[in-house]
N, C-alpha and C positions, 0 to 999 in steps of 0.2 A: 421483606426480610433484609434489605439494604444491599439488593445485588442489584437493583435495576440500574442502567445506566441512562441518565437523560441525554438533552439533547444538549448542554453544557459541554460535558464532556465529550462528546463528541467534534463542536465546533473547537474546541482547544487540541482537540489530538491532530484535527485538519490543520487547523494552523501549525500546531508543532512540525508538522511533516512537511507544510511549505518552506519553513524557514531552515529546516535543515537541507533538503532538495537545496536552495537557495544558495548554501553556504559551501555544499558538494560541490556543486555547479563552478563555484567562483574559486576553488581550490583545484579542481581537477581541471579547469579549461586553457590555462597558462600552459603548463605542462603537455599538457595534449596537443594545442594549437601549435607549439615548436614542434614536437615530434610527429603531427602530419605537415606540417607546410603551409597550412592554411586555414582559412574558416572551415573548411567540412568535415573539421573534425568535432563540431560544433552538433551538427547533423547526425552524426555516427552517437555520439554521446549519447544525443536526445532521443536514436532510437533506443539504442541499448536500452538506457533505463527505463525508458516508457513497454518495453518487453518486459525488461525484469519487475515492472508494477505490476502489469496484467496477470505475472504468472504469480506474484505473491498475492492479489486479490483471489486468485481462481485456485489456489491449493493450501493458502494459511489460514486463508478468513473464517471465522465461523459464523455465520449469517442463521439469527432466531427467528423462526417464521411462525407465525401466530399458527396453530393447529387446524388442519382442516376440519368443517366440521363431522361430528363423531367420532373422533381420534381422541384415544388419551392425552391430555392435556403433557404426561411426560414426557411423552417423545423429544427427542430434542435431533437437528443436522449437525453433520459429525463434516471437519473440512475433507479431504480428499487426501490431504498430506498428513497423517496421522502424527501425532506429536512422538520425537525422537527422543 
C-alpha cells in the first residue's frame, strides 16, 4: 500500500544526517574553540552530541519489529517519548 520504506531511503537519510552533523560541527567549532581556549572543546561537543544521539535514537525512534509469532500482525511499538 506504498508505506513500506526500503533500504534507499534509508541510506539517503544516513547520509543526510552525516552531512548535516558535518556542517554543525564546522559552524559551531570556531566559536566554541575561542570560548574554551583550546581543542577540548572539541571533546566536550562530541560528547554532548553523541548523548543528545543516543537519547533521540532511544525515546523518538519508532523501530517495526516483525510480530512475534502468534501475535496479531496489528500490533505495532509505540517510542517511549509520545509525540507532542
Amino acid at each position: 500500500d506504498g508505506t513500506r520504506r526500503g533500504m534507499g531511503v534509508d541510506i539517503s537519510l544516513l547520509s543526510c544526517q552525516y552531512f548535516l552533523a558535518q556542517i554543525l560541527v564546522s559552524v559551531a567549532m570556531g566559536p566554541l574553540t575561542s570560548l574554551v581556549g583550546g581543542a577540548q572543546g572539541v571533546m566536550y561537543f562530541a560528547s554532548l552530541m553523541s548523548f543528545v544521539g543516543c537519547l533521540y535514537s532511544s525515546l523518538c525512534v519508532v523501530y517495526h519489529l516483525p510480530p512475534p509469532e502468534g501475535e496479531p500482525p496489528q500490533s505495532e511499538t509505540q517510542p517511549l517519548l509520545l509525540h507532542i
